[in-house]
Every structure is written in structure tokens, then in C-alpha cells.
NUVEX-642578 format. One record per residue (C-alpha): residue in one letter; x, y, z. Coordinates in Angstrom, 1 decimal, padded with zeros to 4 digits. Layout:
BEGIN
+---+--------+--------+--------+
: r :      u :      v :      w :
+---+--------+--------+--------+
: a :      X :      Y :      Z :
...
+---+--------+--------+--------+
END
This chain:
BEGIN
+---+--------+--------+--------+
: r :      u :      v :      w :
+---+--------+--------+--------+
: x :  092.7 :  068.6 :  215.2 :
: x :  090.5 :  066.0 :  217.3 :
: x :  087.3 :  066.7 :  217.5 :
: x :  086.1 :  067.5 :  221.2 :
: x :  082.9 :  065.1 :  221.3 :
: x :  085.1 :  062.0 :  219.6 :
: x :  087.7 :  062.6 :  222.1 :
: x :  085.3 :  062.9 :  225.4 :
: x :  083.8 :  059.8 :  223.8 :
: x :  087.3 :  058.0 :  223.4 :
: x :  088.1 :  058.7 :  227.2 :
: x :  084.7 :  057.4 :  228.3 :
: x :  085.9 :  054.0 :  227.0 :
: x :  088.9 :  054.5 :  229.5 :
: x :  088.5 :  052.9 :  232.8 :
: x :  090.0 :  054.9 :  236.6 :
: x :  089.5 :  054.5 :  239.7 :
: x :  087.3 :  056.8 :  241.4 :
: x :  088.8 :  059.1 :  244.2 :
: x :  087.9 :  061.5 :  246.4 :
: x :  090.6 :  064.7 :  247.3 :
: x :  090.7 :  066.5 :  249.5 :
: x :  092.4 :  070.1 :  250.6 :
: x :  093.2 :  071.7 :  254.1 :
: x :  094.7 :  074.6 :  255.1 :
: x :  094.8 :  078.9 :  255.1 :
: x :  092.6 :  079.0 :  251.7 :
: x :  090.2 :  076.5 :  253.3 :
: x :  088.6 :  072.7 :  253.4 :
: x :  087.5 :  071.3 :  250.1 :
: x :  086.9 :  068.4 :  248.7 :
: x :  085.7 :  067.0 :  244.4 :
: x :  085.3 :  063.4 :  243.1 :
: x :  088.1 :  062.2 :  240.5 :
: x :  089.3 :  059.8 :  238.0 :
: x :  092.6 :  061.5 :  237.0 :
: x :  095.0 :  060.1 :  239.2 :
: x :  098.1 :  058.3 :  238.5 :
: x :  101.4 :  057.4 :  240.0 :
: x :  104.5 :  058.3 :  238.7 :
: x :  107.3 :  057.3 :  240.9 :
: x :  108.0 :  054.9 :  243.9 :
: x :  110.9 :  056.7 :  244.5 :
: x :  110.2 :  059.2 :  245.6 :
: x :  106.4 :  058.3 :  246.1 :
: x :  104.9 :  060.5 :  243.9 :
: x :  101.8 :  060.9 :  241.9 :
: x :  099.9 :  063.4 :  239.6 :
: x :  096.3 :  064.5 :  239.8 :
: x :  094.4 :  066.8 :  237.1 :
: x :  092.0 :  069.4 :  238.3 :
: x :  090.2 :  071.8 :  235.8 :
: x :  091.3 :  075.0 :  236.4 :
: x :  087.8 :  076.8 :  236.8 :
: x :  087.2 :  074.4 :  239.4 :
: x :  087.1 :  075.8 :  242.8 :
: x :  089.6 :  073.2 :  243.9 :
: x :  091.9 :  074.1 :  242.0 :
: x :  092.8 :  077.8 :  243.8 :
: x :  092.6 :  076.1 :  246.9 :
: x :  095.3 :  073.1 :  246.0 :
: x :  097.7 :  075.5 :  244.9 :
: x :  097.5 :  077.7 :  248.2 :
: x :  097.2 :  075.3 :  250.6 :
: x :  100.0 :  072.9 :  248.6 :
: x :  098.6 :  070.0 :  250.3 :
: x :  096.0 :  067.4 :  249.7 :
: x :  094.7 :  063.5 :  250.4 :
: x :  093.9 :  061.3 :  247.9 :
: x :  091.6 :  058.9 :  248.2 :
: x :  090.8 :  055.9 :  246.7 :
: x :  087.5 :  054.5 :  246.7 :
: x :  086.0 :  051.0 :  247.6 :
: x :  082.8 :  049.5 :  245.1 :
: x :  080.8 :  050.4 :  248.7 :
: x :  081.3 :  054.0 :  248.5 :
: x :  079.8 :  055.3 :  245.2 :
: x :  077.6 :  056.9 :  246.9 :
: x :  079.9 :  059.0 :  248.6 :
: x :  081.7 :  060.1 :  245.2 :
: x :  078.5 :  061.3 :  244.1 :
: x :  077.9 :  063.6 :  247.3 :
: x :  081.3 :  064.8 :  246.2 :
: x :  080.9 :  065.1 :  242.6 :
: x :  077.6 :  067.2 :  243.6 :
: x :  078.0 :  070.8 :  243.0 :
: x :  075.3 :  072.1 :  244.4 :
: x :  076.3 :  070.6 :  248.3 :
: x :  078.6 :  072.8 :  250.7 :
: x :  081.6 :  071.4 :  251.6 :
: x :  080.5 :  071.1 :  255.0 :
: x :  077.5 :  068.6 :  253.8 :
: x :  079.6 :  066.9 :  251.7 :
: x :  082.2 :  066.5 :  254.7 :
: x :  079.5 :  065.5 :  257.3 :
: x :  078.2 :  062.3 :  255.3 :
: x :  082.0 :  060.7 :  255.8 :
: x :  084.0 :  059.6 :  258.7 :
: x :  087.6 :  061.4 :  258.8 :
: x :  090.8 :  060.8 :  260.0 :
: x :  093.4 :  063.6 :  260.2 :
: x :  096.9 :  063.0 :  258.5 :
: x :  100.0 :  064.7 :  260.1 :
: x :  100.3 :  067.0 :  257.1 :
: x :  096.7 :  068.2 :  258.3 :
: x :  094.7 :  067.2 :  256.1 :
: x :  092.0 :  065.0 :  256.8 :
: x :  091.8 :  061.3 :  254.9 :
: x :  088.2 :  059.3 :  254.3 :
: x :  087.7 :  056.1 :  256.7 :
: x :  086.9 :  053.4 :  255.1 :
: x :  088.8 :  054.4 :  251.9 :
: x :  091.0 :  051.6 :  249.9 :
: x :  093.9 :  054.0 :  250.1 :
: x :  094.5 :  057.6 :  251.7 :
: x :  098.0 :  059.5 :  249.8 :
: x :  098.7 :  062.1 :  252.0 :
: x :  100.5 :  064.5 :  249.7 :
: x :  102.6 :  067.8 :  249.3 :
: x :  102.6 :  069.6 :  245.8 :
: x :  105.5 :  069.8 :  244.3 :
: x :  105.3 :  070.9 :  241.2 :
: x :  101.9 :  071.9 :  238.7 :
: x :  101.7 :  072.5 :  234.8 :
: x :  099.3 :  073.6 :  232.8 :
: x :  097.9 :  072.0 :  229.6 :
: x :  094.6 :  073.6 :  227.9 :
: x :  091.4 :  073.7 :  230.7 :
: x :  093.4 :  072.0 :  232.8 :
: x :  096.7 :  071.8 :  235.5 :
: x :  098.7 :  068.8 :  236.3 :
: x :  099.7 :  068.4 :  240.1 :
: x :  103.0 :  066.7 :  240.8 :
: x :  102.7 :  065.4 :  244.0 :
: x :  105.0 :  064.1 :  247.2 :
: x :  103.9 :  061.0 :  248.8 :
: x :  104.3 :  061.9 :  252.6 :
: x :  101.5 :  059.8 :  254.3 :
: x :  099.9 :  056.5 :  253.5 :
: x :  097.0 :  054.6 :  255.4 :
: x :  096.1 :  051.4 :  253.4 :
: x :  092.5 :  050.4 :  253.8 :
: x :  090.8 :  047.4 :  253.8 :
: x :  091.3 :  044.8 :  250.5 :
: x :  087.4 :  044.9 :  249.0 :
: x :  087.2 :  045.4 :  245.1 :
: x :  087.6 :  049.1 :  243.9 :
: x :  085.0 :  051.2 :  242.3 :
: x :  085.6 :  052.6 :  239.0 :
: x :  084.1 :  055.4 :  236.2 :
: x :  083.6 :  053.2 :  232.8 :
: x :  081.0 :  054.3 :  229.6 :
: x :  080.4 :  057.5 :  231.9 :
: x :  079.0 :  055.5 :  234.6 :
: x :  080.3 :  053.7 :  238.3 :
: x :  080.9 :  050.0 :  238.3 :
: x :  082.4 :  048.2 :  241.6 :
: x :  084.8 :  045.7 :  240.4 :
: x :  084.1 :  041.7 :  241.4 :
: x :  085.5 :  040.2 :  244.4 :
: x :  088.7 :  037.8 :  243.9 :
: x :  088.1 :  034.2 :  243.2 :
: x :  089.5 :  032.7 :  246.6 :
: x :  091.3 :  029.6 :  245.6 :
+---+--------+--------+--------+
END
């Protein structure tokens, strides 16, 4: 069996792309910094998203079956840290952003690289956490500035591209 430090460790040495999601609907607004986002089809869109399962989050994704993802520029680390902050209310954490509501209802972050306005499909479990399969129904591309990241347990915005 892998040891839990080593493997925490291991991961840190993984590089993602820092989002923010966020939830709408009859269980209520919410919305938690994260790294574990992937894609996983174009075809239909689709992607997957973890979320610890003694997260408050968590609840709320699975009643309200709906959610934005979205992706974060190098300017905004800030921002994923009001998120990431558990001891802020959702309605501080809300107010330090500029929104824009999705037709699904759920409201996506101006300014972000990407906004995924998505419908869950599907969710699994797998030890302290569940894995949310995810519809693609909404997409609002940002601006093209480099992406910020979680690296070595810390943010790094990624250089700008070498204009030829």
C-alpha cells in the first residue's frame, strides 16, 4: 500500500490549472478553488471534476446537478485564494468577482480564461472522494493571457508566448 505522505508528495510534483466552481440552484450558491479538472470527451463535451466528499460542495453539486467551471488566468490568484479560504461566506467570496449568468443558471467568473457551463451526468466514488462526469452545455472563452497553475504546493502564472 502507498504511503499517504509519499503520495500527497508525488501529486505536489503534478502541475493543473487552477479553477474556480461554482454551484446554483434549490440547495444553494457555492463556490471552492480546484485543480482536479480534466476533460474527457469532445464529443459530447464533457469533463470530470473531483470534490472531497466532506466538502460542503460536494452536497450542493449533487442537488443542484449543475455547475461552472472556471478556468483561471495568472492575474487571478488572488481570487482562487478568496475561494480556497474556508473561513469566508460565500457571499464575500462572491462579491470580490464580477459574474455573468449562464442559461443553465449558474453564474460564470468575468475575466476567466474559460467558463464550462455544465450538467452532471454521472458521479462515482473512489476513497475521500467523488468523481463528477460532466455535460458541456455552455462555453464563454475568455481572453488569451497565460494560465495560472498549482505546482510544489504553491501558484505560478505561466509566461507569456514568445510573439514571433
Amino acid at each position: 500500500m502507498i504511503n499517504t505522505q509519499d503520495f500527497r508528495a508525488a501529486m505536489a510534483r503534478l502541475g493543473a490549472a487552477v479553477n474556480i466552481i461554482v454551484t446554483d440552484g434549490p440547495a444553494g450558491r457555492h463556490g471552492m478553488t480546484v485543480s482536479a479538472v480534466c476533460s474527457v470527451s469532445d464529443s459530447p463535451a464533457s469533463l470530470l471534476l473531483c470534490v472531497n466528499r466532506s466538502a460542503r460542495m460536494h452536497a450542493m453539486l449533487k442537488d443542484n446537478g449543475r455547475l461552472t467551471v472556471n478556468v483561471l488566468s495568472g492575474t487571478q490568484e488572488a481570487l482562487s485564494s478568496i475561494f480556497a479560504n474556508r473561513t469566508l461566506d460565500m457571499e464575500t467570496r462572491f462579491a470580490m468577482a464580477d459574474w455573468t449568468m449562464l442559461d443553465h443558471g449558474v453564474p460564470a467568473l468575468t475575466g476567466a480564461l474559460a467558463a464550462f457551463g455544465c450538467t452532471v451526468h454521472s458521479t462515482t466514488e473512489m476513497g475521500s472522494h467523488s468523481i463528477f462526469l460532466c455535460e458541456v452545455e455552455h462555453l464563454l472563452l475568455g481572453g488569451d493571457e497565460p494560465g495560472l497553475v498549482y505546482f510544489d504546493r504553491r501558484y505560478h502564472a505561466l509566461p507569456m508566448r514568445a510573439v514571433a
